[in-house]
C-alpha positions in Angstrom: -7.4 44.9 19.0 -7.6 45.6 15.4 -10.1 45.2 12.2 -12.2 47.9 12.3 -14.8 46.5 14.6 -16.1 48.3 17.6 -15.8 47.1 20.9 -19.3 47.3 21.9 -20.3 45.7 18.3 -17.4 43.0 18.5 -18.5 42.3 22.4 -22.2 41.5 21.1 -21.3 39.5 18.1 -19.0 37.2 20.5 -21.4 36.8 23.2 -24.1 36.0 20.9 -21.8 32.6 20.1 -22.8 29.2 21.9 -18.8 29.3 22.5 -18.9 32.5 24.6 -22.9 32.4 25.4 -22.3 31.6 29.3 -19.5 34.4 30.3 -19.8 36.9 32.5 -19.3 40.5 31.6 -15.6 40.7 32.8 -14.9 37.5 31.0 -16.4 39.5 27.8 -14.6 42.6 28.3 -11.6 40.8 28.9 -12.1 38.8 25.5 -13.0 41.8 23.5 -9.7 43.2 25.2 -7.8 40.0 23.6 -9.4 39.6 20.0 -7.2 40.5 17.1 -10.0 40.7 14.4 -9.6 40.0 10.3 -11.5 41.0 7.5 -10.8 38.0 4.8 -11.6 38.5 0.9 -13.0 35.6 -0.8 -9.8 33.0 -1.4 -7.5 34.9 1.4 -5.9 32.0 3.6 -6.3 32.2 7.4 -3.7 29.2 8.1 -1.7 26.8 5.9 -1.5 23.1 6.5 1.7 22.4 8.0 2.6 26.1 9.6 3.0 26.2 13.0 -0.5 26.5 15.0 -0.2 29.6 16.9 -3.8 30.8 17.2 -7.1 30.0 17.8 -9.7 31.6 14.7 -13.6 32.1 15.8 -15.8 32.9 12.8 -18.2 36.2 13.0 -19.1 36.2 9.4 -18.9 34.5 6.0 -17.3 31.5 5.5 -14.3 29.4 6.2 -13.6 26.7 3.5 -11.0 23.8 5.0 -8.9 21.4 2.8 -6.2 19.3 2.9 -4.2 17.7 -0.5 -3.5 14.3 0.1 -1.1 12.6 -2.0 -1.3 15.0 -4.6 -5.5 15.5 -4.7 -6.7 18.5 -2.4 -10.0 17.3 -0.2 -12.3 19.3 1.1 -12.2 18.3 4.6 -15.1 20.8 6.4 -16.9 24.2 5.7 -17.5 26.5 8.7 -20.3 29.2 8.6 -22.1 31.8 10.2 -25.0 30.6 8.1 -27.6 28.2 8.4 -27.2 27.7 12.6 -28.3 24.5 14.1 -29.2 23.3 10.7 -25.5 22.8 10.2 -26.0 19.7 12.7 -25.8 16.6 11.5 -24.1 13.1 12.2 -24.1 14.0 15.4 -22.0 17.4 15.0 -22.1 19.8 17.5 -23.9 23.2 16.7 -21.0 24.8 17.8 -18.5 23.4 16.0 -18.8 25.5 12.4 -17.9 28.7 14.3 -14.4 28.0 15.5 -10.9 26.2 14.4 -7.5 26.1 15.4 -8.4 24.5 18.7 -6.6 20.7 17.6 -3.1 21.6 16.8 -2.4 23.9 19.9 -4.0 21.9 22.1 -1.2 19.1 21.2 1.4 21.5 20.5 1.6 20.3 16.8 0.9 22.1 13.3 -1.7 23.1 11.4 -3.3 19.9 9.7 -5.3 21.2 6.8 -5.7 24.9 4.9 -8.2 27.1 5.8 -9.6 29.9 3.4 -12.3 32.4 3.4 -15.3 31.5 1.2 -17.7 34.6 0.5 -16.8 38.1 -0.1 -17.1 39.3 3.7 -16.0 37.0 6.2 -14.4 37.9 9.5 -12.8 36.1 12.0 -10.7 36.8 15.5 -7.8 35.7 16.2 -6.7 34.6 20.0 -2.8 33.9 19.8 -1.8 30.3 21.8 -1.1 31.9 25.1 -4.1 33.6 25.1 -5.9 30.7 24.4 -5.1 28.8 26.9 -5.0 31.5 29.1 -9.2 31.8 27.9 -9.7 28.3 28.7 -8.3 28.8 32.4 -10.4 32.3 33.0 -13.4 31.1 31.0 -14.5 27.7 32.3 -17.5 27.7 30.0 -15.8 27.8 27.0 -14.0 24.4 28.0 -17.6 22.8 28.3 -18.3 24.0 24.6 -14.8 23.4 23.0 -14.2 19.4 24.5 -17.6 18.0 23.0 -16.7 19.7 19.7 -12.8 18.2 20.3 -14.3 15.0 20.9 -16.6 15.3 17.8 -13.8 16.2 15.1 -11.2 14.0 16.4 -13.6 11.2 15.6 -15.0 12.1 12.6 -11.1 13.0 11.0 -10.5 9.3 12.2 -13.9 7.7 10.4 -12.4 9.9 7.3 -9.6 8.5 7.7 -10.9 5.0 7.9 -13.0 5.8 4.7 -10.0 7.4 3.1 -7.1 4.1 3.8 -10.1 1.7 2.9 -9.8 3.4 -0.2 -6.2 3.4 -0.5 -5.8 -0.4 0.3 -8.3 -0.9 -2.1 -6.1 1.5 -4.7 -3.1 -0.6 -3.7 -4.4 -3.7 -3.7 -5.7 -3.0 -7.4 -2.4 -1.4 -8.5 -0.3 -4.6 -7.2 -2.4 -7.4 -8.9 -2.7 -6.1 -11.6 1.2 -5.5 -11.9 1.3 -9.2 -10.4 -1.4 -10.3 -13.0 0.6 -8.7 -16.2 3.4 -11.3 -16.3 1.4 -14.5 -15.9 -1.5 -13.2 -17.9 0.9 -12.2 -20.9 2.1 -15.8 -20.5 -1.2 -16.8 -21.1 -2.3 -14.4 -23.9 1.0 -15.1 -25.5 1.2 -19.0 -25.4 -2.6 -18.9 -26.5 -1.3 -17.2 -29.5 1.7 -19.3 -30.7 -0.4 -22.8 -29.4 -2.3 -23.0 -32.8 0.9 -22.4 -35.4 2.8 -24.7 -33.1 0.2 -27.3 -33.0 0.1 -27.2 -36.7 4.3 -27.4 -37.4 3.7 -30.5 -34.3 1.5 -32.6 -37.1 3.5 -31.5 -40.1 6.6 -32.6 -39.1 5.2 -35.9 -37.5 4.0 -36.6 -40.7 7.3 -35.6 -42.1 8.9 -37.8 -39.7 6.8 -40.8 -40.3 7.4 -41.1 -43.6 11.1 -40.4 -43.4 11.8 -42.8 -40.6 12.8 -46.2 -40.9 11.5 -49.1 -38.8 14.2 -48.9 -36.5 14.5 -45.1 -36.5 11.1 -44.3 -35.1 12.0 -46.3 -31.8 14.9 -43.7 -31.0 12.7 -40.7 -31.2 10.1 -42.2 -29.4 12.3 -43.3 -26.4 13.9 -40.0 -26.5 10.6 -38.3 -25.9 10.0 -40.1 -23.2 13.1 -39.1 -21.5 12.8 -35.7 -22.2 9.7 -36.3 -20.1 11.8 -37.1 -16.9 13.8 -34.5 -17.7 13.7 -31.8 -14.8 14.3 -28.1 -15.5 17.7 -26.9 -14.4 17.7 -25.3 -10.6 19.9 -23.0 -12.1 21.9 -22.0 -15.1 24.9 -20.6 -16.4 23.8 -17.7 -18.9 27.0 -18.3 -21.5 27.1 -21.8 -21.1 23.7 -22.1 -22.1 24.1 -19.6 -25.5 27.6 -21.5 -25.9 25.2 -25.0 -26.0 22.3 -22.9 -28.2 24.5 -22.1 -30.4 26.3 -25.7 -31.0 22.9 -27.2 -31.3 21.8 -24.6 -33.5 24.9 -25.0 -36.3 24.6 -28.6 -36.3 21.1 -28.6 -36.9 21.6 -26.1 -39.4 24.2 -28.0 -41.1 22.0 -31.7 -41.0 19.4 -29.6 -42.7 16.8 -28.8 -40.0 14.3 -26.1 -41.2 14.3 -24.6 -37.6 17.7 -25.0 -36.1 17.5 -22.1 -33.9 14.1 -23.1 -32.4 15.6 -26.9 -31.1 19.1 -25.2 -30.3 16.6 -22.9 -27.8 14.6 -25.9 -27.0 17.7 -28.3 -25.7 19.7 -25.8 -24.3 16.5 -24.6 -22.3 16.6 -27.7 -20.5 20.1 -27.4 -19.4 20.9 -29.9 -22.5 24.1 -29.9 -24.8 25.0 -31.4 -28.3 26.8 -34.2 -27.2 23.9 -35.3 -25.0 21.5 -34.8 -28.5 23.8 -36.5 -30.7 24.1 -39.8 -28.4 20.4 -39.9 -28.6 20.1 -39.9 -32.0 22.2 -42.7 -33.1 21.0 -44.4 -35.8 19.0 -41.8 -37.1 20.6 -40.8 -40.4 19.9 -39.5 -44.2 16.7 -37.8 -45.1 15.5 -39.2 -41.2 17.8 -37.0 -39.4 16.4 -33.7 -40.4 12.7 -34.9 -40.0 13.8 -36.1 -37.0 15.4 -32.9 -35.6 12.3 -30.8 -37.0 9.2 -32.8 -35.3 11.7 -32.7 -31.7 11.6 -28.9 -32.3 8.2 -28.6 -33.0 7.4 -31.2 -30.0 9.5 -29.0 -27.7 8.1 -26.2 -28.7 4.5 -27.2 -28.2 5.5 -28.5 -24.4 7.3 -25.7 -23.5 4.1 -23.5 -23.9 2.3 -26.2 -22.7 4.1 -25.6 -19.9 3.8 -21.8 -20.1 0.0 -22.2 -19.3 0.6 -24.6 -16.7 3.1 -21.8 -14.2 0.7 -19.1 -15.3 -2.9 -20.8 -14.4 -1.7 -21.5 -10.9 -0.2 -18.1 -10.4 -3.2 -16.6 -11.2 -5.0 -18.5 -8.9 -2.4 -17.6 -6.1 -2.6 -14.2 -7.1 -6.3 -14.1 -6.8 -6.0 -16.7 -3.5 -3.5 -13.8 -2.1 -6.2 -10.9 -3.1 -9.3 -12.7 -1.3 -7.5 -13.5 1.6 -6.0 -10.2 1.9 -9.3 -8.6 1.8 -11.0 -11.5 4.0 -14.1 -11.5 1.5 -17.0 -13.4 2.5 -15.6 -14.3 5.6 -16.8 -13.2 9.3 -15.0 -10.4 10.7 -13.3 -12.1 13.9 -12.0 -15.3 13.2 -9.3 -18.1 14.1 -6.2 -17.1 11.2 -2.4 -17.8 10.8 -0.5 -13.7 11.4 2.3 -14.7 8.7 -0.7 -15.4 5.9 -1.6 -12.0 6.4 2.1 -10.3 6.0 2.7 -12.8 3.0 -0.8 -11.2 1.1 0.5 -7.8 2.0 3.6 -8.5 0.4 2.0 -9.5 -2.6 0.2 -7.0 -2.6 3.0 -4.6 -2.1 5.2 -6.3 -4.3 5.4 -3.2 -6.7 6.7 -0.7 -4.3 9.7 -3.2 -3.0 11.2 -3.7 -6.3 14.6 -3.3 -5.5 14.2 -3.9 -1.7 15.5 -7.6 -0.1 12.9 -8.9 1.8 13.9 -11.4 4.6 11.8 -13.8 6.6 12.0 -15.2 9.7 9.4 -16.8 11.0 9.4 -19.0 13.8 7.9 -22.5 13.1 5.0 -24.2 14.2 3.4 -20.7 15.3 0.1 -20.9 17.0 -3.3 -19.1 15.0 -4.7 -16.3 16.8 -8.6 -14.6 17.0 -8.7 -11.4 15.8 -9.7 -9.6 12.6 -7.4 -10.1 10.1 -8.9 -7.5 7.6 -8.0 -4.8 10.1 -4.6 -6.7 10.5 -3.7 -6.4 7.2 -3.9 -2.7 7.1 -1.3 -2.5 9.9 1.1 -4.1 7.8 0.5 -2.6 5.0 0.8 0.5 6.5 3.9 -0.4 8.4 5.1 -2.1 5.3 4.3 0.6 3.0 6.3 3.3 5.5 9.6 1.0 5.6 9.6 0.6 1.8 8.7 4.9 1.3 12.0 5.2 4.1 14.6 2.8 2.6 13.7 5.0 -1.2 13.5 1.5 -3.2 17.1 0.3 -1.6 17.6 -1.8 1.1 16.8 -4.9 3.6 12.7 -5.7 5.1 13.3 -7.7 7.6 9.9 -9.7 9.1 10.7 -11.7 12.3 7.1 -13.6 13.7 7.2 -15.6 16.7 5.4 -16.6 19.8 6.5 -15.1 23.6 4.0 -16.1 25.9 0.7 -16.2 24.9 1.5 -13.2 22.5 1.9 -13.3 19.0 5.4 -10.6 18.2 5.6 -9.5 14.7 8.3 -7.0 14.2 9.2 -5.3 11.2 12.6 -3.8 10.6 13.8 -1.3 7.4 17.3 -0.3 6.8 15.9 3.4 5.6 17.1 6.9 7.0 15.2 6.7 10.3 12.6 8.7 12.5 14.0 12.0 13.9 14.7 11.5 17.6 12.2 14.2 18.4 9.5 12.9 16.6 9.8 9.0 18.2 7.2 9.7 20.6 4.5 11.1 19.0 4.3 9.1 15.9 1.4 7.4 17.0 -0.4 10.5 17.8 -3.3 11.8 15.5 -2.3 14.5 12.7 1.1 14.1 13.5 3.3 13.0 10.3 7.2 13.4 9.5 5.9 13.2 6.2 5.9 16.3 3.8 3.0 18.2 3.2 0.3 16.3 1.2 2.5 13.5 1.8 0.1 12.0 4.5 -3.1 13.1 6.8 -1.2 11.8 10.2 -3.1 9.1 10.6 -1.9 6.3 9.4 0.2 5.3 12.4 -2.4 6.1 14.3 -5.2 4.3 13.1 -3.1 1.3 13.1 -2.2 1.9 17.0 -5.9 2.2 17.3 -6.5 -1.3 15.9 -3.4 -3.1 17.7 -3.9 -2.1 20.9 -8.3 -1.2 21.1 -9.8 -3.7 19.0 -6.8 -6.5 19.4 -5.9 -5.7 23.0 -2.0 -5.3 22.6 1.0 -3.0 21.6 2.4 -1.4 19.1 6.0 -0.1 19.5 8.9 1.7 17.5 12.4 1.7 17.9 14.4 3.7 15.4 18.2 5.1 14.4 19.5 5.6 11.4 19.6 2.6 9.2 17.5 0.7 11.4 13.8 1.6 12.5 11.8 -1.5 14.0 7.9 -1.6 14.9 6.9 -4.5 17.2 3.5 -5.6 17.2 2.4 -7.6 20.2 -1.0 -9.5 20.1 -2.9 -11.8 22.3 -3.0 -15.4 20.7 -6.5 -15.6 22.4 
């Protein structure tokens, strides 16, 4: 025993705790005989998220602040003291509980999962090292009946906090990918709004220009050649220096029959996957002072349709996009319903769309797959979740692979990354609370866990992993019914 504290003094202070209240007075002497007290000044640490749990702190005196930094933000998580008594309860919190830690991590032979600190100029705590620990749960039956409620209490409560906390962060993500999503189209928009009115403008003036250029005969050719521009359909795919090599041929021979824009119809035509000799043959008969005016107003007319067309790809994406966004939050919908499982994953992909940049995504979904009851809402944080780890594994390089199909009357969704891999060791317990091969801050060790919570409690079926290097797979089994 050390700190300072008197046996008979320390022996009081312990059995005045609801924790200790119910020992005898051998179990007492044998705890004083145990304690390792510590007098903490304000800001000392007790334990550090992340070291290895080795003892079990009760508090005497002052205060115990708890955090834990979370990608990057430090949280306070709880504050623990001697203070205040049963008007600490609340939420259902036991009295008990603000006058111990420590109990969590060595009771699953894991880590410390937050940071604990003194907060007050005099607080003092003792220390009981793991084997005594256990060694006072087997001697000391009544501390068992005090600690497992309290167990019980927090293990809930860090999983409501952590429910709060990845509501949060969906809701961050979801707002960080549409709006990268939203940019493109929306600057489509913004921008084609812009150049509408100018082109609208150079549209009249050079039909003007063209009418009164144009012969009887001439203004047929144009005409018919708008129309089959109109049937036109945009090249499935193109060959970058064939299409400059036609830009440029259109361009110089505009330039050279006196066009006031020859770049802007040598861009137009070649856009469409057109060359010059397919322009020329449709301008036969079009000469003199005709063939410039000509070759303007079919720049200016392919100019005002391509942005025409601009506005047309954009307004629908936006409406996916926002589609995608309500359905991956299921607003205004009830919470159990009848819903396709490859909808979900294809909103969570959009949604993630920002962190797979760089990452091949492959599909491979069986057809004709059967919808399924269940709460899709709750869904769709398992896969973003499970999602969200491959992509953080495979470092912005490599192959998703999403395979969907029906066994049975289960639904198997399995989700496969090319990344580095989940330490042998750590395989089994990934789905255990707190426990993260993450760095510290990196993650609260619940993410995997809160989604086994919602595959296998509220949806009745598995969730599995399977990992080596370059290959870790998570298979989701759910009942169709």
């Amino acid at each position: 025993m050390s700190g300072g504290t008197a046996p008979e003094d320390l022996r009081s202070a312990l059995h005045g705790l609801e924790i200790f209240a119910g020992l005898t007075g051998d179990q007492l002497d044998w705890l004083v005989s145990v304690s390792d007290p510590r007098v903490l000044a304000d800001g000392d640490v007790l334990f550090r998220d992340g070291d290895e749990a080795d003892a079990f702190h009760v508090l005497l005196s002052g205060g115990l602040l708890v955090t834990k930094v979370v990608d990057g933000r430090e949280e306070v998580l709880t504050r623990h003291s001697t203070e205040g008594g049963a008007a600490e309860e609340h939420d259902g919190k036991p009295t008990a509980a603000h006058r111990f830690t420590g109990e969590l991590p060595l009771l699953t032979d894991g880590h410390y999962v937050a940071t604990a600190a003194a907060s007050g100029p005099a607080t003092t705590v003792v220390a009981y090292s793991k084997p005594v620990f256990f060694e006072m749960l087997t001697r000391c039956h009544g501390v068992a009946a005090v600690l497992i409620p309290v167990l019980a209490w927090r293990i809930k409560s860090s999983e409501v906090q952590a429910r709060k906390r990845a509501t949060v962060e969906a809701l961050g993500t979801l707002a960080a990918g549409l709006a990268h999503e939203l940019n493109n189209p929306a600057a489509a928009v913004a921008r084609a709004a812009q150049e509408l009115g100018p082109a609208l403008e150079r549209l009249t003036r050079t039909a003007y220009a063209w009418g009164a250029a144009a012969a009887g005969g001439e203004r047929g050719v144009l005409d018919r050649l708008a129309e089959e521009l109109d049937k036109v359909p945009p090249p499935a795919a193109t060959d970058p220096l064939a299409q400059a090599d036609a830009e440029e041929d259109i361009t110089d021979w505009a330039e050279d029959a006196g066009a006031e824009r020859p770049g802007l119809l040598g861009a137009g035509v070649a856009d469409l996957g057109l060359e010059l000799d397919w322009l020329r043959s449709r301008l036969e008969g079009v000469g003199g002072t005709a063939l410039p005016a000509a070759l303007d107003h079919l720049a200016a007319l392919l100019e005002t349709r391509a942005l025409a067309a601009e506005l047309c790809a954009a307004g629908p994406r936006i409406s996916q996009l926002v589609a995608a966004t309500r359905d991956y939050a299921n607003l205004d919908r009830a919470p159990e319903q009848r819903f396709a499982v490859t909808d979900g994953l294809e909103n969570t992909l959009v949604v993630l769309r920002s962190k797979l940049a760089g990452i091949s995504v492959v599909r491979a979904y069986e057809p004709d797959l059967p919808e399924m009851t269940g709460y899709p809402s709750e869904l769709n944080q398992v896969w973003t979740n499970l999602v969200d780890n491959a992509a953080e594994a495979m470092e912005g390089a490599g192959v998703l692979t999403l395979r969907v199909r029906a066994e049975g009357d289960c639904m198997v969704v399995e989700i496969t990354d090319t990344g580095r891999g989940i330490p042998e060791d750590s395989l089994p317990r990934i789905f255990e609370p707190f426990y993260t091969t993450k760095d510290v801050g990196k993650g609260t060790g619940l993410g995997l866990h809160l989604s086994y919570r919602i595959v296998t409690q509220r949806h009745r079926g598995s969730l599995t992993a399977r990992s080596r290097p370059g290959e870790t797979r998570m298979t989701v089994r759910l009942p169709v019914g």
